[in-house]
TORLUMKOL-19137 format. One record per residue: residue number from 0; chain; y, x negated, z negated of N, C-alpha, C in turn; residue in one letter. Coordinates in nm, 2 decimals. Each point is the difference from the previous one (the first is absolute). Example, Ala and Ser with C-alpha at 12.3 -4.5 7.8 and 13.67 -1.06 7.14 Angstrom:
BEGIN
SITE  seq  mol    n_c2    n_c1    n_c3   ca_c2   ca_c1   ca_c3    c_c2    c_c1    c_c3  type
SITE    0    A   -0.57   -1.32   -0.78    0.12    0.09    0.00    0.12   -0.09    0.00     a
SITE    1    A    0.11    0.04    0.07    0.11   -0.09    0.00    0.11    0.08   -0.08     s
// end
This chain:
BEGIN
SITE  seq  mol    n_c2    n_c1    n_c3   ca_c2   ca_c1   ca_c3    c_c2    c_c1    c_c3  type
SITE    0    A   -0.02   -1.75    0.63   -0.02   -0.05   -0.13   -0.15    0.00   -0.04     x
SITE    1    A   -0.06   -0.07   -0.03   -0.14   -0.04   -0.08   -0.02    0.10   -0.08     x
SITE    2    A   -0.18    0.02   -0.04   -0.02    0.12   -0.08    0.05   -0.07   -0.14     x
SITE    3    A   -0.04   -0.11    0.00    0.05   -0.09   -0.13    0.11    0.02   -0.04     x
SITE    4    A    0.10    0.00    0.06    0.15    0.01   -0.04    0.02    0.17   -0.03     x
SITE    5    A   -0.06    0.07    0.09    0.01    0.13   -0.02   -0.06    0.05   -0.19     x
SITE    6    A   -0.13   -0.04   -0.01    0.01   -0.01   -0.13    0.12   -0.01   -0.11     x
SITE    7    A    0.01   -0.12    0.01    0.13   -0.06   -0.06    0.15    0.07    0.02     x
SITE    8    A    0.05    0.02    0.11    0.09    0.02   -0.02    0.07    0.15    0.09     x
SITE    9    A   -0.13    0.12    0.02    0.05    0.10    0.06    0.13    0.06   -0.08     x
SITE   10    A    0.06   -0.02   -0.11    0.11    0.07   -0.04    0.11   -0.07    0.05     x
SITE   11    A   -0.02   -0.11    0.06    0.10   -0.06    0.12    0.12    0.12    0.07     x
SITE   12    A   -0.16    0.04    0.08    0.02    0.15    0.07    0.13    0.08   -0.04     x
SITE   13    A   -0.01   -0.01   -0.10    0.09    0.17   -0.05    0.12   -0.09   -0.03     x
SITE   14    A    0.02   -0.15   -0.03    0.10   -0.06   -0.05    0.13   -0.05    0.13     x
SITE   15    A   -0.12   -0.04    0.06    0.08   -0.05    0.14    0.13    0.05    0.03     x
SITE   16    A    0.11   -0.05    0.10    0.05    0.08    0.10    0.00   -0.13    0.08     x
SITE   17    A    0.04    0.08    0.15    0.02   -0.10    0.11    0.12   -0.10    0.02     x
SITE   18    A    0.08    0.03   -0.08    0.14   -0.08   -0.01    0.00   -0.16    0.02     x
SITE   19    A   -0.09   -0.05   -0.05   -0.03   -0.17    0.01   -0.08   -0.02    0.14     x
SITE   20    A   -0.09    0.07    0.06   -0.05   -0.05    0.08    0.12    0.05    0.17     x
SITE   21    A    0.05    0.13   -0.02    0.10    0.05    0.07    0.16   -0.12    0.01     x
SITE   22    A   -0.02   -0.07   -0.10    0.09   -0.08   -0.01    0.01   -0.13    0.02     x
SITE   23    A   -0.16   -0.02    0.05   -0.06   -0.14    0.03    0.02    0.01    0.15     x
SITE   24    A   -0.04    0.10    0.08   -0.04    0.08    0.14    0.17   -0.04    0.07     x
SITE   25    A    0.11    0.07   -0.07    0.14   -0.01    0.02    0.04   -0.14    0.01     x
SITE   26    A   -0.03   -0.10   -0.07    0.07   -0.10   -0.02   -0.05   -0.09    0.10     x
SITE   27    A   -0.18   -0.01    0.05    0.01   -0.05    0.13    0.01    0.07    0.11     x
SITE   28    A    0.04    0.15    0.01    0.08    0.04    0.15    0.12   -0.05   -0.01     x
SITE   29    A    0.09    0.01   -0.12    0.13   -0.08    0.07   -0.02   -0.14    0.01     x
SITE   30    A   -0.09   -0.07   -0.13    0.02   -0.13    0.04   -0.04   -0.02    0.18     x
SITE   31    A   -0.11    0.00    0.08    0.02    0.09    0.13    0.07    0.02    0.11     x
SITE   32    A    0.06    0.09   -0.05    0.11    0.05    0.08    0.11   -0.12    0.01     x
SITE   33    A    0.07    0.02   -0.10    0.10   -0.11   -0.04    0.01   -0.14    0.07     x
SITE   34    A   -0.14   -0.04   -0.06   -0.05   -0.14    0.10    0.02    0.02    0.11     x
SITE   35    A   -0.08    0.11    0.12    0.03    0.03    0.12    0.14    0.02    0.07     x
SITE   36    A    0.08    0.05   -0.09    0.16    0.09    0.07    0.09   -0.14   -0.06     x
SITE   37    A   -0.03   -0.04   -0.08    0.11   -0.06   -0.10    0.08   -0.14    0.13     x
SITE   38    A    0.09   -0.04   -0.09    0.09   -0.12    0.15    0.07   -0.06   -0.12     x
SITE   39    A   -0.01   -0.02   -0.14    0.04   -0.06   -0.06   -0.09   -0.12   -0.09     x
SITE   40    A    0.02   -0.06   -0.08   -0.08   -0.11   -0.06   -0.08    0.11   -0.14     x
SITE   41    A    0.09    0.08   -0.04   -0.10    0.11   -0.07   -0.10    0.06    0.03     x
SITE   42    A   -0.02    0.03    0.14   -0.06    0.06    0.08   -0.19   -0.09   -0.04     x
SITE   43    A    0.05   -0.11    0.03   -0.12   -0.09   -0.07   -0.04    0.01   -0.12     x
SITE   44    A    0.12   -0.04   -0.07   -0.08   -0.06   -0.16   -0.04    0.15   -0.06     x
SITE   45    A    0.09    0.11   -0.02    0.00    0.09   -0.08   -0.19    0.07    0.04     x
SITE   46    A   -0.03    0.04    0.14   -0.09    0.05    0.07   -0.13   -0.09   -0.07     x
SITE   47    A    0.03   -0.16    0.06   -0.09   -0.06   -0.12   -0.05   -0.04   -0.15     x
SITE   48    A    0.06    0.10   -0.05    0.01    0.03   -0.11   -0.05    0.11   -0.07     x
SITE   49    A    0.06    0.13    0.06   -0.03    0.14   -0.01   -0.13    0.01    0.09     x
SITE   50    A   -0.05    0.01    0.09   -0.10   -0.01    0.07   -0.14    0.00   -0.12     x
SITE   51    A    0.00   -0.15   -0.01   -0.13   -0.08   -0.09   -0.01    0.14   -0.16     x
SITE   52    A    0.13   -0.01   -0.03    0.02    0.03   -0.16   -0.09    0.19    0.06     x
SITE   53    A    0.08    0.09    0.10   -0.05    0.11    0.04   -0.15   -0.02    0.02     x
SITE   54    A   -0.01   -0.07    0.06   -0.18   -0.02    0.07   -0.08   -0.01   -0.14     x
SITE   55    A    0.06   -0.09   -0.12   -0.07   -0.05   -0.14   -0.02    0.15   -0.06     x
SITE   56    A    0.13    0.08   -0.03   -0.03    0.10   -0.06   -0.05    0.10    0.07     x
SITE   57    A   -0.04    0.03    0.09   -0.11    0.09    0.12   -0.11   -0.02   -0.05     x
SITE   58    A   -0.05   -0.12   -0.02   -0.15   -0.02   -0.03   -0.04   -0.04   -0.11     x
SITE   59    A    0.10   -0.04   -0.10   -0.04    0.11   -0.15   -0.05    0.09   -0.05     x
SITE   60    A    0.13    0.06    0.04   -0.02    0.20   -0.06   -0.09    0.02    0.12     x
SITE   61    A   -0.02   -0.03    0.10   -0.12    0.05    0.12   -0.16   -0.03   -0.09     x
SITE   62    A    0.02   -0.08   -0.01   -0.14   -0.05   -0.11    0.04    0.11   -0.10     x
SITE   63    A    0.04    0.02   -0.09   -0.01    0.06   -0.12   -0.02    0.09    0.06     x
SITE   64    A    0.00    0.09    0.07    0.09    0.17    0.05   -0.12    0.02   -0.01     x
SITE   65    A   -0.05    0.17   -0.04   -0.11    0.10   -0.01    0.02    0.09    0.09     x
SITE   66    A   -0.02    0.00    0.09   -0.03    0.11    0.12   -0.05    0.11   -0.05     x
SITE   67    A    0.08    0.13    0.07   -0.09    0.12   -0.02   -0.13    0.01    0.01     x
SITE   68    A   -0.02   -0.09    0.16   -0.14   -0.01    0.03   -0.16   -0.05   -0.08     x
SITE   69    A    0.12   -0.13   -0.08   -0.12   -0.05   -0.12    0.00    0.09   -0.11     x
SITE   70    A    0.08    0.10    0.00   -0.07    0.08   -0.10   -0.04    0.05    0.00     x
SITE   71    A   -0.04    0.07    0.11   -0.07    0.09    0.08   -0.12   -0.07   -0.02     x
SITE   72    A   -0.05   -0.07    0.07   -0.13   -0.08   -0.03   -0.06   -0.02   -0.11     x
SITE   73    A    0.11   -0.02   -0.09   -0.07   -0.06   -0.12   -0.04    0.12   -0.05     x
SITE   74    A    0.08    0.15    0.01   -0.02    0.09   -0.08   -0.13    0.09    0.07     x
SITE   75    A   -0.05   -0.04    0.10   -0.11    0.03    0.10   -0.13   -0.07   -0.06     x
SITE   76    A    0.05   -0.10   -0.06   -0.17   -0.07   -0.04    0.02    0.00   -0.14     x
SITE   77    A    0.10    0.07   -0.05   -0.04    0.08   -0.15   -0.02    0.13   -0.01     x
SITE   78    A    0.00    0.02    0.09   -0.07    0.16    0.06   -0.11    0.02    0.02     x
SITE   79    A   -0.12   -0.10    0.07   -0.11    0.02    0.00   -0.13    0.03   -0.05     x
SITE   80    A    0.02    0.11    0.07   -0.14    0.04   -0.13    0.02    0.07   -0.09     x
SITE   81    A    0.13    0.08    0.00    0.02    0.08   -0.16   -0.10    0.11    0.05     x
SITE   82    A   -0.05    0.03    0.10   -0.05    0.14    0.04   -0.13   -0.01    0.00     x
SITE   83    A   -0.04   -0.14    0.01   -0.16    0.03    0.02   -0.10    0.07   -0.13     x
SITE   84    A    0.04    0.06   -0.06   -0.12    0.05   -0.11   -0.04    0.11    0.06     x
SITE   85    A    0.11    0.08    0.05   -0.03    0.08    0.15   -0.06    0.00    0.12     x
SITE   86    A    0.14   -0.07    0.06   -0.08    0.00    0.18   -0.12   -0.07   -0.03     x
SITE   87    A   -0.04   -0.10   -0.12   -0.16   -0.08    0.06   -0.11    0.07   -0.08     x
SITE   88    A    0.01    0.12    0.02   -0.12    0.07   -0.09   -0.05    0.02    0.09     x
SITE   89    A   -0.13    0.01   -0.03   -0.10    0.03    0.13   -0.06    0.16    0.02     x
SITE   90    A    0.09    0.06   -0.06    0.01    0.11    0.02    0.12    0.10    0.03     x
SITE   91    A    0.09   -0.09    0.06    0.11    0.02    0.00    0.00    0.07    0.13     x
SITE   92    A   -0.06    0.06    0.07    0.04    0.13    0.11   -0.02    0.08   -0.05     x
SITE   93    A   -0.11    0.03   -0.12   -0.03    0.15   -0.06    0.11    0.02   -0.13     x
SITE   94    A    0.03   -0.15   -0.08    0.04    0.05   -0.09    0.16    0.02    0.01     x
SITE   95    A    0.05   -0.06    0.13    0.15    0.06    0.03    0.02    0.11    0.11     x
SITE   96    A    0.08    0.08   -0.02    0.03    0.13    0.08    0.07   -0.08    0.16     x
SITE   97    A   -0.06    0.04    0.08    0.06    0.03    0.12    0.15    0.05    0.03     x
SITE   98    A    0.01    0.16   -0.06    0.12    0.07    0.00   -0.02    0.03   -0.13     x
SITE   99    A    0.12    0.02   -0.04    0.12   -0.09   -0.01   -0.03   -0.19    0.03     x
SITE  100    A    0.07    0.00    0.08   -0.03   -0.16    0.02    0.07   -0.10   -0.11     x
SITE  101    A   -0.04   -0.08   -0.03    0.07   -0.13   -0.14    0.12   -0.03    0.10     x
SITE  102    A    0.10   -0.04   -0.12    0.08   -0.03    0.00    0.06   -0.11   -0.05     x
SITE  103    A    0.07   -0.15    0.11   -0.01   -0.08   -0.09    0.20    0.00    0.00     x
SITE  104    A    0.07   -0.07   -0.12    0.12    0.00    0.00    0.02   -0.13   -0.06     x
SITE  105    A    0.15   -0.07    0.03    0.09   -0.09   -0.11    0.14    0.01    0.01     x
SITE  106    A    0.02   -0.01   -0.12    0.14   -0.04   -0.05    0.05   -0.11   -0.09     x
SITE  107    A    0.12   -0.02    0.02    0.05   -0.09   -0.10    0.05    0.09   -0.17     x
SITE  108    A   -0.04   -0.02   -0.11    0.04    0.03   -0.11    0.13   -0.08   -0.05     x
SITE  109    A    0.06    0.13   -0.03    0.17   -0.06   -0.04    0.03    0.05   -0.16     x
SITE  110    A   -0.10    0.03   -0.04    0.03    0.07   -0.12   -0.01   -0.17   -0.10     x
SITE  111    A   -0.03    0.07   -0.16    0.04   -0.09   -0.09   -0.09   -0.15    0.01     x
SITE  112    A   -0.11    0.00    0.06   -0.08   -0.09   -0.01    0.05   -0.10    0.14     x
SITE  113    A    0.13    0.01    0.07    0.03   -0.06    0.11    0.09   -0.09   -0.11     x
SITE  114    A    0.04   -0.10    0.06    0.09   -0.09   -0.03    0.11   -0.07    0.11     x
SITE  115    A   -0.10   -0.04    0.12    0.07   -0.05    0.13    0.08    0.11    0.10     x
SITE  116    A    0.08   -0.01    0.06    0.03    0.10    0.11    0.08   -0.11    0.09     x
SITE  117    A    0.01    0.05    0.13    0.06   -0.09    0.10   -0.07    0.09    0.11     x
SITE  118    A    0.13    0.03    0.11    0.01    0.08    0.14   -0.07   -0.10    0.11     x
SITE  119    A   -0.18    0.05    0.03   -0.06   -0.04    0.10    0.01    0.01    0.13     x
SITE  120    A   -0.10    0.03    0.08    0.03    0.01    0.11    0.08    0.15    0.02     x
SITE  121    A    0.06   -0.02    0.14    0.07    0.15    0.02    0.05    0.06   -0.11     x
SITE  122    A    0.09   -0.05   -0.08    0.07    0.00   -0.12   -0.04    0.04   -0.13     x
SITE  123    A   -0.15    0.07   -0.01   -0.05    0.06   -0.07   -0.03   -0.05   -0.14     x
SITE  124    A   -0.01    0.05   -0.09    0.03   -0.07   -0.14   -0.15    0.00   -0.03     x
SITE  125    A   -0.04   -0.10   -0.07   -0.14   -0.08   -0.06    0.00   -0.04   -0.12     x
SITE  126    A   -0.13    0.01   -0.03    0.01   -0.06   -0.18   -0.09   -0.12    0.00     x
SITE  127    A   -0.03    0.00   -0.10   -0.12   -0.12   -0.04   -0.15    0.10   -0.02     x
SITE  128    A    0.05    0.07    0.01   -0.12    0.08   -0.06   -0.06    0.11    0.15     x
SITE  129    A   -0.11   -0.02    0.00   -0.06    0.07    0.16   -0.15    0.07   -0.07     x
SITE  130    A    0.03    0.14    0.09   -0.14    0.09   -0.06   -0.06    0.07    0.10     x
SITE  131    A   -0.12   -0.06    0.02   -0.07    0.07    0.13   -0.09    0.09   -0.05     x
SITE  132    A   -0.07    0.12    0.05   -0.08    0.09   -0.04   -0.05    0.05    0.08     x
SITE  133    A   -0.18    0.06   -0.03   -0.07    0.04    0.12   -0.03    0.12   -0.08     x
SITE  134    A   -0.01    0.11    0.05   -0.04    0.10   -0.04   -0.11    0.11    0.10     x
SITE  135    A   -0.10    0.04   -0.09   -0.11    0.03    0.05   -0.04    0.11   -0.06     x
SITE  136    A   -0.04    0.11    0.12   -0.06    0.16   -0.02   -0.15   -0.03   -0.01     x
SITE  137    A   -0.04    0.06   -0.11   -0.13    0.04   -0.05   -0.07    0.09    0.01     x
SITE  138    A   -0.10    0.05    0.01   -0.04    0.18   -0.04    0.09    0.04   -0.13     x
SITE  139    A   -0.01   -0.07   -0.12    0.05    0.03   -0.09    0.09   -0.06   -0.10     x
SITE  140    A    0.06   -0.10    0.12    0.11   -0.05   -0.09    0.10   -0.11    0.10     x
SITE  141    A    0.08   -0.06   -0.04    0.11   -0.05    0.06   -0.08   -0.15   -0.05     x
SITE  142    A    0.00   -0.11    0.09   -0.01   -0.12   -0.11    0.11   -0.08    0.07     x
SITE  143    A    0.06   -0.08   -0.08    0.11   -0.04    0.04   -0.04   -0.15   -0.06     x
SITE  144    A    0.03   -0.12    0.13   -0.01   -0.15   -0.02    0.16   -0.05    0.01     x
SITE  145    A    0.03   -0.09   -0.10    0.20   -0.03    0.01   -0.03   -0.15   -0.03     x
SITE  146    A    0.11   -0.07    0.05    0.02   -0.17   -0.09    0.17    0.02    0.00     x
SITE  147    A   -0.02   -0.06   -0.11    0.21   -0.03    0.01    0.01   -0.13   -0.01     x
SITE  148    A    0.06   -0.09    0.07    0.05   -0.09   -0.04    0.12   -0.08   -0.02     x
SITE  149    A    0.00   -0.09   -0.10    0.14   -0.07    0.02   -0.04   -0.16    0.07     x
SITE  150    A    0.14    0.01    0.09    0.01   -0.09    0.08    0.07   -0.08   -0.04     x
SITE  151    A    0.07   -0.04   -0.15    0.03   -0.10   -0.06   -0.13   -0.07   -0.06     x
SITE  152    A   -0.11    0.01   -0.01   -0.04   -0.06   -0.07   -0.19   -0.07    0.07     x
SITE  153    A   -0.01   -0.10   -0.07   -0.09   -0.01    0.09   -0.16    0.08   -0.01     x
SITE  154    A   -0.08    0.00    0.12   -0.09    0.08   -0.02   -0.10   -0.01   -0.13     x
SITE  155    A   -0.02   -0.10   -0.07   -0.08   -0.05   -0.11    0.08    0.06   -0.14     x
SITE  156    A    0.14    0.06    0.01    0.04   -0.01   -0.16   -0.02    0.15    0.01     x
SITE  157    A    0.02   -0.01   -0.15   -0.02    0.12   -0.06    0.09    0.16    0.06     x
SITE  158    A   -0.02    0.08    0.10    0.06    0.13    0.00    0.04   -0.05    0.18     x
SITE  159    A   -0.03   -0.10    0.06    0.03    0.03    0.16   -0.09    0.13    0.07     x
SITE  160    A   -0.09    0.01   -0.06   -0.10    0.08    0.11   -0.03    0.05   -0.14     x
SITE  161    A    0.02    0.16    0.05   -0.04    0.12   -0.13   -0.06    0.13    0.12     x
SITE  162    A   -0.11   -0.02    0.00   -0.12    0.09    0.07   -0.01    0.14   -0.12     x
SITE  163    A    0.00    0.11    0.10    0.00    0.16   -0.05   -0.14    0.05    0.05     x
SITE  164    A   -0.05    0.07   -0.05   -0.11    0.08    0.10   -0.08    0.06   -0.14     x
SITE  165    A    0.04    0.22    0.08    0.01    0.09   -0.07   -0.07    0.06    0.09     x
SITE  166    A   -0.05    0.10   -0.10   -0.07    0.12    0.08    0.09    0.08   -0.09     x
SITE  167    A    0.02    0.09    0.10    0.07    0.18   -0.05   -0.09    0.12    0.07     x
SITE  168    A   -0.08    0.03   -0.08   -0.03    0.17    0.01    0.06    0.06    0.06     x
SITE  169    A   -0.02    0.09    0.12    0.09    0.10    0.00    0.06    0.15   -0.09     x
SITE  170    A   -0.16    0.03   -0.08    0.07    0.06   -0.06    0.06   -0.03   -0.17     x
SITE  171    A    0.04   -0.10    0.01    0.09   -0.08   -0.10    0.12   -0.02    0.04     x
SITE  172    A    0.05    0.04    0.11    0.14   -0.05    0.07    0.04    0.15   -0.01     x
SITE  173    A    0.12    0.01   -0.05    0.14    0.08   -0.01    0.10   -0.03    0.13     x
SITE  174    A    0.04   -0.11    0.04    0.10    0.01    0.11   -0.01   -0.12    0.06     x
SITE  175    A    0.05   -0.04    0.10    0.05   -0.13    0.05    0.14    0.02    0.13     x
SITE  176    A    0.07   -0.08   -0.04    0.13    0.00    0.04    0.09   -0.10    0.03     x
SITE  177    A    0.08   -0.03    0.06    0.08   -0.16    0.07    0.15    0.02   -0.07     x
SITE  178    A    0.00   -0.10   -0.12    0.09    0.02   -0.07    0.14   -0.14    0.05     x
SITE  179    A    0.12    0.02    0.04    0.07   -0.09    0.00    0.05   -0.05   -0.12     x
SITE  180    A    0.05   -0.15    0.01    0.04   -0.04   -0.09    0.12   -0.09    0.05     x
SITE  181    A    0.13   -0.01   -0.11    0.08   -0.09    0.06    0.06   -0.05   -0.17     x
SITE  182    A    0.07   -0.13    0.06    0.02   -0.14   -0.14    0.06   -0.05    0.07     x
SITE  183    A    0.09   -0.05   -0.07    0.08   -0.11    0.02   -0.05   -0.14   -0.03     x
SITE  184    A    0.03   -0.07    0.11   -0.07   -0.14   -0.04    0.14   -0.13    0.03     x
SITE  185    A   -0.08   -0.10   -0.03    0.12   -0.16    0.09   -0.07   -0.09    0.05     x
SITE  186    A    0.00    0.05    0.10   -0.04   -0.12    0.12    0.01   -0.17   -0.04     x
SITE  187    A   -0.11   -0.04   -0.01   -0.01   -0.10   -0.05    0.06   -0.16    0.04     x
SITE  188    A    0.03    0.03    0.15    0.03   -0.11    0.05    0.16    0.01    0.00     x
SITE  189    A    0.08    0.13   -0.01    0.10    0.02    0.04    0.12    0.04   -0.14     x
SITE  190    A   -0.09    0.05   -0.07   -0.01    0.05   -0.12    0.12    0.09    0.01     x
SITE  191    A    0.00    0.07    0.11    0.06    0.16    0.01   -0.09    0.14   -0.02     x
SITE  192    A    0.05    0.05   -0.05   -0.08    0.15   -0.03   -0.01    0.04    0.11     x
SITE  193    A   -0.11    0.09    0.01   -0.08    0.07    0.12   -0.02    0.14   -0.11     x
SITE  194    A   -0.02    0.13    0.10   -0.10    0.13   -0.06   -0.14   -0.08    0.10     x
SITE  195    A   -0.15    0.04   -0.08   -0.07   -0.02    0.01   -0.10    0.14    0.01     x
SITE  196    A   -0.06    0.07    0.12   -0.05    0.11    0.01   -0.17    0.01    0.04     x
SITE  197    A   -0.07    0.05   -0.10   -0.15   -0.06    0.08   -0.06    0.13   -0.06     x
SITE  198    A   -0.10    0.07    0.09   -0.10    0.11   -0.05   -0.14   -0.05   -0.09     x
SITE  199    A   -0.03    0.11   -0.05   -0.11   -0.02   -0.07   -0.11    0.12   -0.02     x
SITE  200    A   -0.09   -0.05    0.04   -0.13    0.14   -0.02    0.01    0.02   -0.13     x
SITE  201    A   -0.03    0.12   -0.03   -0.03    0.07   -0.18   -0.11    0.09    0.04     x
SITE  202    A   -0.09   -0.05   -0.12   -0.11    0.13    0.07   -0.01   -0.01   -0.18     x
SITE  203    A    0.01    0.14   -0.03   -0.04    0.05   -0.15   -0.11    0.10    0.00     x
SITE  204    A   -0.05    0.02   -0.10   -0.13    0.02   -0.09    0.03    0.11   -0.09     x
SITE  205    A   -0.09    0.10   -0.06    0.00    0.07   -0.11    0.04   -0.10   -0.11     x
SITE  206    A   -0.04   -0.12    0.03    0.04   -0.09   -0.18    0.13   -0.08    0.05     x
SITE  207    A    0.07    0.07    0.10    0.12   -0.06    0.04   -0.02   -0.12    0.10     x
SITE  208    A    0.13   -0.11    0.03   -0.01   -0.11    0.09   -0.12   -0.05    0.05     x
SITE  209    A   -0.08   -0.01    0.06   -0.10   -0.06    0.09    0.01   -0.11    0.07     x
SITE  210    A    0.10   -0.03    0.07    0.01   -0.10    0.10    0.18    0.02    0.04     x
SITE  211    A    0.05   -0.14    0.03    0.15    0.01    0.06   -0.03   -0.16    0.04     x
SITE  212    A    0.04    0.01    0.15    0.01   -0.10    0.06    0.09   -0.05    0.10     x
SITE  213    A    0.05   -0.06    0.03    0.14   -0.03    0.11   -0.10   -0.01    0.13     x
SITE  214    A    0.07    0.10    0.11   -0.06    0.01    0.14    0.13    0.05    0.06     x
SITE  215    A   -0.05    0.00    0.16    0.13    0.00    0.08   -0.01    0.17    0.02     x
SITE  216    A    0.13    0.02    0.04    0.02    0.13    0.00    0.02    0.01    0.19     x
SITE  217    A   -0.21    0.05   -0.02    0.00    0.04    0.17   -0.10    0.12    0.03     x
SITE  218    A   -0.04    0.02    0.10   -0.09    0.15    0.01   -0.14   -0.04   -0.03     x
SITE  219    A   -0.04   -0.11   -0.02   -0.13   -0.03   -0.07    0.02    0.00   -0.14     x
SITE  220    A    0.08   -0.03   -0.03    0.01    0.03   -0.19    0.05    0.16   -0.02     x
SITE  221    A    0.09    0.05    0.09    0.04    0.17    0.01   -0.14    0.11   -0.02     x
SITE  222    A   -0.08   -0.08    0.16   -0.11    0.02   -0.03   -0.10   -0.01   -0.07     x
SITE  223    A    0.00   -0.06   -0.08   -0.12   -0.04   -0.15    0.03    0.10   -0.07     x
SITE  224    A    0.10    0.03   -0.06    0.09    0.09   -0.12   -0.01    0.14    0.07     x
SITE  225    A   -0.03    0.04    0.15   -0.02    0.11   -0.01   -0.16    0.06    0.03     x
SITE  226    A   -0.13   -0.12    0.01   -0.10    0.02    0.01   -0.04    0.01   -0.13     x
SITE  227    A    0.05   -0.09   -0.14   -0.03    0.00   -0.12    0.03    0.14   -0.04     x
SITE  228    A    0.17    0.07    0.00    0.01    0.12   -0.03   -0.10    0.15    0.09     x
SITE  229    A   -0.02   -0.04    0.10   -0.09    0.09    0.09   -0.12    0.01   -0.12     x
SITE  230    A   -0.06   -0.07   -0.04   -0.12   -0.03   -0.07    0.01    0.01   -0.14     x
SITE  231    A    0.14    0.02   -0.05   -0.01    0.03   -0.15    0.03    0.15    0.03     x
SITE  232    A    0.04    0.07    0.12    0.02    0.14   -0.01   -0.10    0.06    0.01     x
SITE  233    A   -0.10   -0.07    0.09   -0.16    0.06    0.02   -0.08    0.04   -0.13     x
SITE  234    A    0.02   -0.11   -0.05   -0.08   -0.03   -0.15    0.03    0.08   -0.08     x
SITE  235    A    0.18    0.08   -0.02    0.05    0.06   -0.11   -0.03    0.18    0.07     x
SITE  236    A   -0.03    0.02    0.13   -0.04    0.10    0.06   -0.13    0.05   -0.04     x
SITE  237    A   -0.08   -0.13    0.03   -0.17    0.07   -0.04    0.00    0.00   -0.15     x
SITE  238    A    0.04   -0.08   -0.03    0.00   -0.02   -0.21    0.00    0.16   -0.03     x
// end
């Protein structure tokens, strides 16, 4: 699919199912088959018939259809560049830590600000809504670069691309921690209910909430949450 159409009409995506084009694919194997085995006068006409009409509706819904793959893409070249206020500093070996090394993460957000859901690749459930985050060790502070976006909408309107980037103190931070979350949602294309389960960083502050962001639950986000707490225990030790 074209980046043009992708504009336009990525909520396709989440609407879809394969039923019409799966049903185009069927009608010329038997038209097909049929033709080939058949020994009667139906054997003909019917095959010529079903055949054309299967092949017509194949490359319809094949045109229309939104591939995992194009969204992938598309959500790759709405990605670029949320980080550079960082990596293109020209002082960016001194001003980022070695050890602990940055950490970058994404997830899909399923919370209230989703709307879409539909079972992607390897059956895994997706939203419209996607949040990538890079997180970076300081001498003295955490700075954290995020974009969320929605993939319903196109990149020019209001609220597709919402860029984050925070500095946190260390000794301003209270805790950080990988909080689960689960909701019930309805699959958009199928419109059956699903549970919907996705993590979220929480890092709080003496003046409370600081940051919460959807990331995947793996030993590089395990690990952030316990270099963050390593370093608020240090701080509350010498204090």
């Amino acid at each position: 699919m074209s980046k043009n159409s992708m504009k336009k009409d990525s909520s396709r995506y989440y609407r879809q199912t394969d039923f019409w084009r799966l049903l185009g694919a069927g009608l010329m194997i038997v038209g097909v088959v049929w033709f080939y085995f058949g020994w009667s006068m139906a054997s003909y006409y019917v095959p010529c018939v079903i055949t054309p009409a299967g092949l017509i509706l194949f490359l319809i819904f094949s045109s229309r259809h939104v591939s995992d793959s194009d969204m992938e893409e598309e959500r790759g070249h709405r990605l670029e560049g949320y980080d550079t206020s960082v990596t293109e500093r020209s002082d960016y070996s001194r001003f980022v830590l070695k050890q602990p090394a940055d950490v970058e993460t994404e997830a899909y957000h399923m919370g209230e600000r989703a709307a879409f859901f539909k079972h992607g690749k390897n059956g895994s459930l997706v939203s419209d809504r996607f949040v990538k985050s890079h997180f970076f060790f300081t001498a003295n502070a955490l700075v954290v670069c995020s974009r969320e976006l929605s993939m319903t909408l196109s990149r020019d309107e209001e609220g597709a691309l919402v860029d984050t980037e925070l500095v946190l103190p260390y000794d301003d931070l209270l805790l950080a921690q990988l909080c689960e979350n689960s909701t019930q949602i309805t699959l958009t294309n199928t419109k059956k209910a699903a549970t919907a389960k996705w993590f979220e960083l929480v890092i709080t502050g003496r003046e409370g909430e600081l940051l919460r962001l959807p990331v995947k639950n793996d030993m590089d986000v395990s690990g952030l949450c316990d270099e963050l707490n390593r370093k608020i225990a240090q701080i509350a030790k010498e204090a």
